[in-house]
C-alpha positions in Angstrom: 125.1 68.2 63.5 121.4 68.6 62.9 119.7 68.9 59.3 120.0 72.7 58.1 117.6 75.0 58.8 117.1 75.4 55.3 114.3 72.5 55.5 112.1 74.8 58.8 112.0 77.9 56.7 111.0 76.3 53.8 107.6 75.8 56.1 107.3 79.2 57.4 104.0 80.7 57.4 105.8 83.7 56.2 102.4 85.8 56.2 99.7 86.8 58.4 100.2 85.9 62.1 104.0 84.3 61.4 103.0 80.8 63.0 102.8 77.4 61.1 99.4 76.3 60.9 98.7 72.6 62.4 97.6 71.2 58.7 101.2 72.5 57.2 103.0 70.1 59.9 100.9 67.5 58.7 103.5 66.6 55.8 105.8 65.3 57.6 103.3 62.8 59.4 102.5 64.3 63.0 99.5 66.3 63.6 100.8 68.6 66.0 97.6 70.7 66.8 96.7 68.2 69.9 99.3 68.0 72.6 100.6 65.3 73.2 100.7 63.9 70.4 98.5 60.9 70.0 100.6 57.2 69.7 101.2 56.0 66.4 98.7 52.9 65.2 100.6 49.9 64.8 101.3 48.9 61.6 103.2 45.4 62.4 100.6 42.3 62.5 99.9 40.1 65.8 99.0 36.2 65.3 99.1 33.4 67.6 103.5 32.8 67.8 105.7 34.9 67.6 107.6 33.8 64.6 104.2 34.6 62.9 104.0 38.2 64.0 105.6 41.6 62.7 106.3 44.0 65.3 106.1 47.6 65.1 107.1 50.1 67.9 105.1 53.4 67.6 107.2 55.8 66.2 108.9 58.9 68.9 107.9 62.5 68.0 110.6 64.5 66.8 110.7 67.8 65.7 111.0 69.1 62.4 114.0 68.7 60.4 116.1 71.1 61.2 114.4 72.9 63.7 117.1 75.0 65.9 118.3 74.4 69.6 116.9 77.8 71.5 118.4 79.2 74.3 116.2 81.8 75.9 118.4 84.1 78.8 117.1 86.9 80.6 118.3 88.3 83.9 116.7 90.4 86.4 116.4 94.1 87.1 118.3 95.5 84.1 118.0 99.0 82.5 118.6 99.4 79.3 121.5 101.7 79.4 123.6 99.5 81.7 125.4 96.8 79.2 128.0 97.8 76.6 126.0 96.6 73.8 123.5 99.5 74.4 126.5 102.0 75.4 126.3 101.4 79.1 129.0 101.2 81.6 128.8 97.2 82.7 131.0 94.8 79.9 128.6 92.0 79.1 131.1 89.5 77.1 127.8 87.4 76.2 125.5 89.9 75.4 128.4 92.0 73.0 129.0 88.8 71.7 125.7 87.7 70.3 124.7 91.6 69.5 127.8 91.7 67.4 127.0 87.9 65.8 123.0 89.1 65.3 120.7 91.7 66.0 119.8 94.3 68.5 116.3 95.1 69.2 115.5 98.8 70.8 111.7 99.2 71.0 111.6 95.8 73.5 109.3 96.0 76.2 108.4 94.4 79.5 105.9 94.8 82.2 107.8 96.8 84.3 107.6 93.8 87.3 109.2 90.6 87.6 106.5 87.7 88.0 104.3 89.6 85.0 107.1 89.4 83.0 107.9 85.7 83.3 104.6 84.6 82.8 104.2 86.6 79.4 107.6 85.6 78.6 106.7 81.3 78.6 103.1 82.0 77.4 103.3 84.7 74.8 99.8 86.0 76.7 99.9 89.8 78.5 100.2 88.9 82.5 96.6 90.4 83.3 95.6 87.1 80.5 98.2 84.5 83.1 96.2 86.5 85.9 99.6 87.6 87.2 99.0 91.4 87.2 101.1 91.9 90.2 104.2 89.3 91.7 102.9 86.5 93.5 103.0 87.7 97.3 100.7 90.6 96.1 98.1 88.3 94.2 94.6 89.1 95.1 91.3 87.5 94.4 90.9 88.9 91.2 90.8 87.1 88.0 94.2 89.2 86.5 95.6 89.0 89.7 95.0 85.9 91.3 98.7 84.1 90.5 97.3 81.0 89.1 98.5 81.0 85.5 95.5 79.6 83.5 95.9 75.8 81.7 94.6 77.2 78.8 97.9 79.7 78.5 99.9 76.5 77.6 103.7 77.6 77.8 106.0 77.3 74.8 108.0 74.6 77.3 104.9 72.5 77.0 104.5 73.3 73.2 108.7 72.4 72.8 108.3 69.1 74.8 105.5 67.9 73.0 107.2 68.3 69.8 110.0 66.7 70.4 112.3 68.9 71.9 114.3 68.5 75.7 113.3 71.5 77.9 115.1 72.4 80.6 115.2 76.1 83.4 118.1 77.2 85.1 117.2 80.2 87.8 114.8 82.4 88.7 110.8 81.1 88.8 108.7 83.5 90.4 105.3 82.7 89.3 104.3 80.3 91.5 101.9 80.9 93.5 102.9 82.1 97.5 100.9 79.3 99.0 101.7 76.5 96.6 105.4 76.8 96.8 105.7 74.2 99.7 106.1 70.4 99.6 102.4 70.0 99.7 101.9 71.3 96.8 100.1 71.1 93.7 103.0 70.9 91.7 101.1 71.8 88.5 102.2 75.5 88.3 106.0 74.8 89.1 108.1 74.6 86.2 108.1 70.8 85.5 104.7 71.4 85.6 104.9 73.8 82.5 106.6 71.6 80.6 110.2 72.2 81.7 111.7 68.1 82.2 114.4 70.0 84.4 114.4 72.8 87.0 117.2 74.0 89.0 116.6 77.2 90.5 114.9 79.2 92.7 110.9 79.9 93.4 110.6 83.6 94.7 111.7 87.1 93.7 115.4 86.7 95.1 117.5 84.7 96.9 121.0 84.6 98.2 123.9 84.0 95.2 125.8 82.2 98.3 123.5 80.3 100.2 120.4 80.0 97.8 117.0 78.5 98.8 117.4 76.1 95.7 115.3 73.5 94.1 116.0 70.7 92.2 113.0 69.9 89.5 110.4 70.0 93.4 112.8 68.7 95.8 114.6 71.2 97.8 118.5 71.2 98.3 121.3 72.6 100.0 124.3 74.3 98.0 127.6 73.3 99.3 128.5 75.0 102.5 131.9 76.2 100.7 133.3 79.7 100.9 133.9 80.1 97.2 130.3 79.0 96.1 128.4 81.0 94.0 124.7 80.7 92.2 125.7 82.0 88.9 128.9 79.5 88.7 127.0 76.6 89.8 123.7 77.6 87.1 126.2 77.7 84.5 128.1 74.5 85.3 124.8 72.8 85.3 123.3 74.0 82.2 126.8 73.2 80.0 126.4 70.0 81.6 123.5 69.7 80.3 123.8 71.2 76.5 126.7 68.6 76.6 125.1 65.8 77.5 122.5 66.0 75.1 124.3 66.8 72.2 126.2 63.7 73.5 123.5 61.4 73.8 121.1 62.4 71.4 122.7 65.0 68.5 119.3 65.2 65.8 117.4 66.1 69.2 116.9 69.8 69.9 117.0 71.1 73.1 115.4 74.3 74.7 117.1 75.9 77.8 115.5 79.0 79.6 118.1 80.3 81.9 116.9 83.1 84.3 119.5 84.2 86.7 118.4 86.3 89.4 122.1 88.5 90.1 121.2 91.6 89.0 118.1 91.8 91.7 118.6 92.1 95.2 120.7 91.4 96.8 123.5 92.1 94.5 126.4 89.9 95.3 129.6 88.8 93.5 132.9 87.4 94.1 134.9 90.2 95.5 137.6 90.0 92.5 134.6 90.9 90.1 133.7 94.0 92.7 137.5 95.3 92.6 137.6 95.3 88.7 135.1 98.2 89.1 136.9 100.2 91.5 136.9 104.0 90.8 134.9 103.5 87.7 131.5 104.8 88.8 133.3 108.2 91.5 132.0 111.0 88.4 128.6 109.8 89.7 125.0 109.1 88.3 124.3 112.3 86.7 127.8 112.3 84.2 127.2 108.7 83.7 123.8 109.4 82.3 125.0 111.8 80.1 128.3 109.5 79.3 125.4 107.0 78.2 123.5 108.6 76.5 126.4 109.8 74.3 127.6 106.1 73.7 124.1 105.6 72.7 123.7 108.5 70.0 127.4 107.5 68.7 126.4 103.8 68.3 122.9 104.0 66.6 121.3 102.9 69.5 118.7 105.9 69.9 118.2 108.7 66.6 120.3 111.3 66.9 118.8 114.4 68.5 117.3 112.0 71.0 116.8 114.3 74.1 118.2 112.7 77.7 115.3 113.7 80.0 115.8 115.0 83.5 116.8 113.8 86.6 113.5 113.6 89.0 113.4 116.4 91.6 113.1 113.8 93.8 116.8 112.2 93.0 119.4 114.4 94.4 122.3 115.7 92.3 125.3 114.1 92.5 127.5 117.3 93.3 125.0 117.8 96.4 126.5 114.8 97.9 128.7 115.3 100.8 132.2 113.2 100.2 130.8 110.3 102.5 128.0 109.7 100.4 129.5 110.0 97.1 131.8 107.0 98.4 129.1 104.8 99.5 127.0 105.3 96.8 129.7 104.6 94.3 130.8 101.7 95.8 127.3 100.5 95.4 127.1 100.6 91.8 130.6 98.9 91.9 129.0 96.0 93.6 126.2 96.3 91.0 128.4 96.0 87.9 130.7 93.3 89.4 127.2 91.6 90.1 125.9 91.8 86.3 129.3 91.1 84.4 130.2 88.6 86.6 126.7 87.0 85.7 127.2 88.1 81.9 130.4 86.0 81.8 129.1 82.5 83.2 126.7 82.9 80.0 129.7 83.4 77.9 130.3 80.2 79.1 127.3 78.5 78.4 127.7 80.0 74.5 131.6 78.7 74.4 130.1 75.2 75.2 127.3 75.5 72.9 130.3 76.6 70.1 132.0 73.7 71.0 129.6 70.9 70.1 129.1 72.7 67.0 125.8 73.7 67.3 126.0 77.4 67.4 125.1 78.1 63.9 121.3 76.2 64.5 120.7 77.9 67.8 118.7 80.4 67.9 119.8 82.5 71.2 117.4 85.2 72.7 119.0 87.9 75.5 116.3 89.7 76.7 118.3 92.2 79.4 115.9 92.4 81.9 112.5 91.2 83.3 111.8 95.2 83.9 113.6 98.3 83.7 116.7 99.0 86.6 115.3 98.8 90.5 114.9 102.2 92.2 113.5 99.8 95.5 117.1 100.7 96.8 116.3 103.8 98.8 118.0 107.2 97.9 120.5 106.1 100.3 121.0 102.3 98.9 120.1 98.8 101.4 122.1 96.9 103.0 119.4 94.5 103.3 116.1 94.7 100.7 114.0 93.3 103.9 113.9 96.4 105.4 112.2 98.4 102.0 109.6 95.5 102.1 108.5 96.4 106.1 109.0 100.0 106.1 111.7 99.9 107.9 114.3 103.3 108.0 118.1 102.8 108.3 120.4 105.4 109.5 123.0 106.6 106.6 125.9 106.4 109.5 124.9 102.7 109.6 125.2 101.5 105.9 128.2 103.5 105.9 130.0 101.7 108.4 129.4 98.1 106.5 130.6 99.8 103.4 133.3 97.2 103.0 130.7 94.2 103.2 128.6 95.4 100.7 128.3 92.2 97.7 129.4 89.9 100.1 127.3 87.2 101.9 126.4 90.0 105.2 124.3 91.9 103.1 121.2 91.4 101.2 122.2 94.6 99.2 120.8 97.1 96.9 122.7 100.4 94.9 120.3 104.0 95.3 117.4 104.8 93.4 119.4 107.2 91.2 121.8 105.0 90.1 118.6 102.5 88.8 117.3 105.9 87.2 120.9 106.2 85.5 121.3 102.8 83.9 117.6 103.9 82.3 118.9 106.4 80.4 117.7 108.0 78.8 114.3 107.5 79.9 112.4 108.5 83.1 111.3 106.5 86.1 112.1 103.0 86.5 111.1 99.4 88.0 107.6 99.1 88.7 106.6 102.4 87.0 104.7 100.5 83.6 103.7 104.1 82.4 106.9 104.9 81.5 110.2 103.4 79.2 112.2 103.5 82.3 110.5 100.6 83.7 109.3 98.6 80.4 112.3 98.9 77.7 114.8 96.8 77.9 117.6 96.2 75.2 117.4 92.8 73.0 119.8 91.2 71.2 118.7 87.7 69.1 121.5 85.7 67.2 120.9 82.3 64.7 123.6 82.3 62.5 121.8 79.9 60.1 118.4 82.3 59.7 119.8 85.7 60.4 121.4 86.8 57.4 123.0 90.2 58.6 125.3 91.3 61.6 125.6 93.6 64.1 122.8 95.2 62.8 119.7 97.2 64.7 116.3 96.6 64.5 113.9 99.1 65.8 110.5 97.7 65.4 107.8 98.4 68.3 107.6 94.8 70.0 106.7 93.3 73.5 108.1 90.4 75.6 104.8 88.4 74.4 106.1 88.5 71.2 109.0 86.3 72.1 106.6 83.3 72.2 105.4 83.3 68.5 108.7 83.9 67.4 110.0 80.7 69.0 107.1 78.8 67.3 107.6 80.5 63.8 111.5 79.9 64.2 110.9 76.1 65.1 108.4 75.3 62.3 105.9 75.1 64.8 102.0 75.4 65.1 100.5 76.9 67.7 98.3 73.5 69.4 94.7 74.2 69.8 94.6 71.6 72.8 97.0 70.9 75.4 96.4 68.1 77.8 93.0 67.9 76.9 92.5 71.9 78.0 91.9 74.1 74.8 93.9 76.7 74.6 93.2 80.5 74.3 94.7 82.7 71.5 98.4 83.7 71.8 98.2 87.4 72.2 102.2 88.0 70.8 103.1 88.2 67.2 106.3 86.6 65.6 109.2 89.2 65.5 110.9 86.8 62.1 109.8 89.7 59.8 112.3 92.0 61.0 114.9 89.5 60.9 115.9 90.0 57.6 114.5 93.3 56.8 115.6 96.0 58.8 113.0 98.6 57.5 110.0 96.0 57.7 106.8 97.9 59.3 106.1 97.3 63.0 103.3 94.3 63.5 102.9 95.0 66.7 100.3 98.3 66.8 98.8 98.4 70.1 100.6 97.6 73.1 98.7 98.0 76.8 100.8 98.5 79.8 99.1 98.8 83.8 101.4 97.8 86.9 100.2 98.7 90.2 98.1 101.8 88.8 100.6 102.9 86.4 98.9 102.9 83.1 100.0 103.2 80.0 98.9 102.4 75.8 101.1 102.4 72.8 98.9 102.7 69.4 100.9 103.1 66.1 104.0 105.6 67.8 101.8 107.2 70.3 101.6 106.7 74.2 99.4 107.5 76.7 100.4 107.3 80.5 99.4 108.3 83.5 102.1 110.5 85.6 103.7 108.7 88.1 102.0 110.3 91.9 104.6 108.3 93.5 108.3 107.1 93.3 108.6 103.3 93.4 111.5 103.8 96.1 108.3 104.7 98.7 107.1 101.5 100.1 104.1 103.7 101.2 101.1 104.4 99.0 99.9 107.9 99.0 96.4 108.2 99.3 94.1 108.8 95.9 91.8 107.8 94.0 93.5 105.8 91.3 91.4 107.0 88.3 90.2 110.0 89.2 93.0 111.6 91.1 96.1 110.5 88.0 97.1 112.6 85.6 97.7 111.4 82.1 100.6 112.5 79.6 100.5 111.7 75.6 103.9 111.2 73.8 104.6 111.2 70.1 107.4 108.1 70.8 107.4 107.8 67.0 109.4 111.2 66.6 110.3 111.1 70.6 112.2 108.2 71.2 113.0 109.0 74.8 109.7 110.3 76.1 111.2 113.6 76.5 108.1 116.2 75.6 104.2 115.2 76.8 101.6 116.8 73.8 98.5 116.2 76.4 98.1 119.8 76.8 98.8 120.1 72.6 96.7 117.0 71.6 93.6 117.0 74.0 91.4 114.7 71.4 94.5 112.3 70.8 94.9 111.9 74.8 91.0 110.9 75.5 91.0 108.8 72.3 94.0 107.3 73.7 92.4 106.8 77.5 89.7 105.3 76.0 91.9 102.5 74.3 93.4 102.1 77.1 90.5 100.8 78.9 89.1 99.0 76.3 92.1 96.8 76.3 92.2 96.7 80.3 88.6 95.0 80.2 89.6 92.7 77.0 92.7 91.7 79.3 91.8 91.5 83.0 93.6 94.2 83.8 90.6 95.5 86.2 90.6 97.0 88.9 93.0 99.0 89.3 95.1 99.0 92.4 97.8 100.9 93.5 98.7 99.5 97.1 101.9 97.9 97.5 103.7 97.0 101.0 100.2 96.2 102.4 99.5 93.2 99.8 102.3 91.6 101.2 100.2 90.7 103.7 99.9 86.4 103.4 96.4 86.4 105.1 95.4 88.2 101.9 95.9 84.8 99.7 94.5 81.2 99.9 96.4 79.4 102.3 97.2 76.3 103.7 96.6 77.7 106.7 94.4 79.8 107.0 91.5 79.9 109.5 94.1 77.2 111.7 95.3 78.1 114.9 96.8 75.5 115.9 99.8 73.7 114.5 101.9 70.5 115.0 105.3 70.0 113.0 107.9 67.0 113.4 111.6 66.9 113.3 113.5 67.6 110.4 110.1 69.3 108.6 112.5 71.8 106.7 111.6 74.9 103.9 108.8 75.2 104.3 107.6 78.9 102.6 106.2 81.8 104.3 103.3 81.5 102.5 102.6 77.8 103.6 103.6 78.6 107.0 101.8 79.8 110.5 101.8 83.5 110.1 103.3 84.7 113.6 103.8 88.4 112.7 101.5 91.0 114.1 99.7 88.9 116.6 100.6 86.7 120.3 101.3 83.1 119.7 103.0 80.5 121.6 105.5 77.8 120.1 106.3 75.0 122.6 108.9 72.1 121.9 108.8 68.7 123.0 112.4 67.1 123.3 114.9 64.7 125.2 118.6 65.5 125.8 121.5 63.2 127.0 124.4 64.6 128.9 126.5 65.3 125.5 126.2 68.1 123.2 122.7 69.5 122.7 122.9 72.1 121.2 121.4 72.9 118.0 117.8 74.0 116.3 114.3 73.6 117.1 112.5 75.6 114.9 113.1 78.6 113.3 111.7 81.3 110.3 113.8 83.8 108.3 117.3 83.9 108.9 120.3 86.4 108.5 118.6 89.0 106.8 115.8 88.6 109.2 113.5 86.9 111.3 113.5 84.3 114.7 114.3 81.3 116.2 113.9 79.0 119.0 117.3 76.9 119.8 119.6 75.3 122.4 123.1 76.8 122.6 125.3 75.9 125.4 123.2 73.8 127.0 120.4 76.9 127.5 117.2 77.5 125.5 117.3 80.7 123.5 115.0 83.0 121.8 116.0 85.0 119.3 114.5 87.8 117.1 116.4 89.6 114.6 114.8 93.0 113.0 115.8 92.8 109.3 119.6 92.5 110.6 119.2 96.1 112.1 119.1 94.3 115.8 118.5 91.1 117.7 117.0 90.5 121.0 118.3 87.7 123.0 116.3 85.5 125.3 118.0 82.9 127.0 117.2 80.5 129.9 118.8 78.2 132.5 121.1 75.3 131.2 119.1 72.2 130.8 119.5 69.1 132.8 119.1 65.4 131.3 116.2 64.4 130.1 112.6 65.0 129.0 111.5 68.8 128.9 108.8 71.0 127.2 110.2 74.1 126.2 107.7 76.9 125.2 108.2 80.4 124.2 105.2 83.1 124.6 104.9 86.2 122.9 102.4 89.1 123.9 102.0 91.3 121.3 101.3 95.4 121.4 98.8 95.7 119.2 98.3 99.0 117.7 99.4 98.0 114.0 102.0 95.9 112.2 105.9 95.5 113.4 104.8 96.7 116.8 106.4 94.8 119.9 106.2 92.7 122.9 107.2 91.1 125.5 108.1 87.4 125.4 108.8 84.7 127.8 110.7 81.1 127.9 109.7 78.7 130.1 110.9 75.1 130.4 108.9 72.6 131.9 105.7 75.2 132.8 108.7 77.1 135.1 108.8 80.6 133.9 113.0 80.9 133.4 113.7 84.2 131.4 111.6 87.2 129.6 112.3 90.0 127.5 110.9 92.9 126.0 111.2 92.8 122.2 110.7 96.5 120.9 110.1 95.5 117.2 109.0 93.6 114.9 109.0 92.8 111.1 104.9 93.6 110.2 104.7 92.4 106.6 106.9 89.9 105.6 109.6 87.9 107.5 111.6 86.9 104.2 111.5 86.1 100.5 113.8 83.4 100.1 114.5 82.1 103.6 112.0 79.5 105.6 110.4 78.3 108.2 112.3 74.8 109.8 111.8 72.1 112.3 115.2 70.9 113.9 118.1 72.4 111.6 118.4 75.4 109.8 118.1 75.8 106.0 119.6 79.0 104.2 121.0 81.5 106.6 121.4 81.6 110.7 119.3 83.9 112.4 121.9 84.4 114.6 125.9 85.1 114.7 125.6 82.6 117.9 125.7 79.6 115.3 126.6 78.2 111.7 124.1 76.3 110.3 122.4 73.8 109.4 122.6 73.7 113.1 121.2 70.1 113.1 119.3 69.2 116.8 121.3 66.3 118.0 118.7 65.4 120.9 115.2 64.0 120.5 112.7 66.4 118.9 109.4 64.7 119.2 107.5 67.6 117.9 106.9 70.8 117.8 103.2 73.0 118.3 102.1 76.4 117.3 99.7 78.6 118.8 98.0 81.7 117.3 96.1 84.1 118.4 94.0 85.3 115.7 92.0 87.9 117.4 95.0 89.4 118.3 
């Protein structure tokens, strides 16, 4: 076992900003204020032989004695009313666990979005500072919002590793940027470019638990084609393989895994076993279960009693008006949901038996941070059946979800529970995902367990503090300075304070005193137990924008959230002076952070012509065979416009069929393929529908098969007509009545002579390998389209 951590908080910097400064590391003979840390001198003596010499070998960095293993989890979409351990109604074995061997936190807040989040989680800076205002397919071209996390925002990955500690990430990225998430590159802002000496996860927002879009460190791969395979299982292998392993090889070394699974987002799938343990559970419906929450929450300590539960939104229907078909679908949504989370909750159970079992638990300092944001309300009223269809405006027909009721979690759907149900595992706040103004997107329950430097149990902590703030913790925890110079690139002030004060003193003051919050428009600022936010003009289940003038045209709201822990009662018409003097802060910390402009547009951003590009301005493309995953954001952009894709190949008188090239896949988008013998085209509308083009078998030999599509016009997702024509011989056309307008996927790709991910079709399995000769294949745009 390591040293006890006896000998780090003897080092503390108790006082002031809670981080070590670099001259107190000093002692134990590294300077640790430059990164990396510069090579011993040698100290041995070189002569002519040998047997006349003393060697020396530089000696290896190594943290300080007794510095804790840290385990860093947080999942995705999560209220904070939806685990046990905060009196919700999904059993999280880990998460009880740890809040029962430590403390609960439950004034933690996000930035109501996912990318934001992660980047202020690694760097302890706010995401305006990382210049990740938005999620990376919305960046735009200004400096909070551009995607490209700064090099002087160091991460504390970078800060571990060059202190001697193994780093490694399990799951979810989502901060790099949409056009450098290809093989081309730069590799600087993916995470063994931050530091991390492993990766094995996923890049964008979501991603299939069945079929991921996976990378290993920045080499794509393939999960096992099995029917039994699932992300979360497969994560949590990996990363007790690895706690093992170096405990194993290297015990006095600690180690620093950041595990990020993506479940709890769309599309929420689990084993079906872990949906049926739910069944029934959720048919008293969204507006008893909020109140059933908010009771567990009063009972347990969780919120002050008197805390008031605020309404239900006009905007979410009551449960009792639900017709009997609709109570059944919805509730079988948030069945799917919970099997989704504590099936995920579990495989980190895992992870901490493992961690138990080398005996390292009492010297690891575990953070559970449940959620990136508060619960999603991007589900509709009615619930998805497949999240592409929110992000192109696309309407489904109740009747039509309703009759795939039975797929819902499995590998059909790309699925997502109703908006009120996101609402209800917020309780007791209002609003949700995406709406920063508000507790119902930015709280999220905390729970932080190290047996060896917390002293008490099961005990609550309710100081005001910010995922920033998870950062300087690490550092003060670790005995760690804060570098002034990484890689050569100085680095900017840390914006988060250390959270070790409260550890051990329950009724320790707040050092957190001003907060800002700003997401898409939605502004808020918290200054010593008051807020300020603007009222919300728009539900985040609206992929459309109203019109308005985003400062002008929002009303503002002032809470007391000292004496109103919920939000519950706005004092802006009571406290006029407080509201302006609050407005005021607000912008002063929106210019200090980069939080300017404002901009409240959503489904349009998603637009990839909006972004640097690798190809943008080209019209013309040439790709070879087996040219695989290649990103959305890397790739030709073929919606809204006419374009031509033509395919070179030669074909014995076997079996040829298979792939040519496709984008998207089950869940949406197109493809260009041989299947029995005849070329097909293929478009599939967000699974809704699929139109078929399909020409004459093809004979021996050489042929150039190209597929044209005239496009409408008139806007995006309009349609066309398209034809197929093999060898200049026009051989089939069709009319294709829609299309998807602003994006095609965020997980799936674009592929040159197999498949990766999911088929676009039912017609085959993939990877759908070409067995002929593909000798290349060329893209057409037409840009003025």
């Amino acid at each position: 076992m390591k040293p006890k951590v006896t000998a780090v908080l003897a080092c503390l910097a108790i006082a002031g900003t809670g981080q070590v400064s670099a001259q107190e590391t000093v002692a134990d003979g590294w300077d640790r204020s430059v990164l990396p840390i510069p090579m011993t001198e040698f100290s041995g003596h070189v002569a002519l032989r040998t047997e006349e010499s003393q060697l020396d070998f530089p000696r290896q960095v190594t943290a300080p004695e007794g510095a804790p293993n840290i385990l860093l989890i947080m999942p995705d979409d999560v209220g904070f009313g939806a685990p046990t351990a905060f009196g919700g109604p999904v059993p999280t074995e880990a998460y009880d666990r740890l809040a029962e061997d430590g403390l609960r936190f439950t004034r933690m807040h996000t930035t109501a979005l996912c990318s934001p989040t992660r980047s202020a989680l690694i760097t302890g800076r706010n995401h305006h500072s990382n210049s990740t205002g938005v999620i990376m397919e919305i960046a735009t071209g200004f400096p909070g919002y551009n995607s490209l996390m700064p090099k002087e925002n160091g991460s504390i990955a970078e800060i571990l590793k060059g202190n001697g500690y193994n780093t490694a990430w399990y799951g979810k990225n989502h901060n790099v940027p949409d056009w450098q998430s290809s093989q081309a590159g730069p590799f600087d802002l993916w995470p063994t470019g931050l530091g991390f000496e492993q990766f094995f996860g996923f890049l964008g927002g979501d991603t299939s638990q069945f079929t991921p879009a996976i990378f290993e460190g920045t080499k794509p791969v393939e999960p096992p084609n099995t029917p039994d395979y699932h992300l979360d299982e497969d994560m949590a292998d990996r990363a007790i393989n690895y706690i093992r392993e170096q405990n194993a090889l290297a015990p006095e070394k600690p180690f620093f895994v950041y595990y990020a699974p993506g479940t709890s987002h769309a599309p929420h799938h689990a084993p079906q076993e872990w949906i049926d343990k739910f069944d029934g559970q959720f048919d008293m419906g969204w507006d008893a279960m909020r109140e059933q929450i908010h009771a567990n929450m009063i009972a347990e300590g969780i919120i002050p009693e008197g805390t008031p539960l605020t309404p239900r939104p006009e905007q979410l229907r009551a449960w009792d008006s639900l017709n009997d078909q609709q109570k059944e679908l919805y509730a079988r949504m948030m069945e799917v949901y919970a099997g989704s989370l504590a099936h995920m909750d579990y495989q980190i159970n895992r992870i901490l038996d493992a961690i138990e079992e080398t005996g390292e638990m009492d010297n690891t300092l575990v953070i559970y941070l449940m959620g990136d944001n508060g619960a999603s309300a991007e589900g509709s009223p009615d619930g998805l059946l497949n999240e592409m269809t929110f992000f192109n405006n696309i309407q489904v027909p109740f009747e039509d979800t309703y009759a795939r009721m039975d797929e819902l979690g499995g590998p059909n759907t790309f699925g997502h529970f109703p908006s009120a149900w996101a609402h209800a595992m917020n309780t007791p706040f209002q609003w949700t995902k995406q709406i920063a103004s508000h507790f119902g997107g930015t709280r999220n329950g905390m729970v932080i367990s190290w047996p060896a430097g917390i002293e008490g149990k099961g005990e609550i902590r309710d100081q005001f503090h910010h995922v920033i703030d998870i950062m300087p913790t690490i550092l003060e925890a670790t005995g760690l300075p804060a570098p002034q110079s990484i890689n050569g690139v100085a680095q900017s002030p840390i914006e988060g304070t250390s959270m070790m004060y409260a550890f051990n003193d329950a009724d320790a003051p707040s050092t957190r005193r001003t907060q800002y919050f700003e997401m898409l428009g939605h502004r808020a600022i918290y200054n010593d137990g008051w807020v300020a936010a603007t009222t919300p003009p728009e539900a985040p289940w609206l992929s459309v924008t109203k019109p308005s003038d985003v400062i002008s045209d929002w009303e503002w709201e002032l809470y007391n959230v000292a004496e109103d822990f919920s939000q519950s009662k706005n004092l802006a018409d009571e406290y006029p002076e407080k509201l302006e003097e609050m407005q005021l802060l607000f912008y002063g910390e929106a210019t200090k952070y980069n939080a300017l402009p404002i901009d409240n547009t959503k489904v349009p951003r998603l637009d990839v012509s909006l972004r640097p590009s690798l190809t943008m301005g080209r019209d013309s493309f040439t790709y070879y065979d087996n040219m695989k995953r290649i990103p959305e954001g890397t790739a030709p952009d073929f919606k809204n416009k006419s374009h031509t894709i033509t395919a070179t190949i030669e074909i014995d008188d076997g079996d040829n069929d298979g792939m040519l090239v496709t984008q998207g896949g089950r869940f949406g988008g197109w493809a260009l393929y041989v299947l029995n013998g005849k070329p097909v085209y293929t478009y599939n509308v967000a699974n809704l529908e699929r139109y078929n083009i399909v020409g004459d078998e093809l004979a021996p030999g050489k042929h150039v098969i190209r597929y044209e599509f005239d496009y409408d016009g008139g806007g995006a997702g309009k349609g066309g007509n398209g034809k197929l024509y093999v060898d200049d011989t026009l051989v089939a056309e069709g009319r294709i009545e829609r299309t998807m307008g602003y994006r095609i996927s965020l997980d799936e790709t674009f592929d040159i002579g197999s498949d990766a991910g999911e088929p676009v079709s039912e017609d085959y399995h993939v990877p759908f390998d070409f067995p002929g000769t593909l000798e290349k294949v060329e893209v057409k745009l037409d840009l003025g389209n």
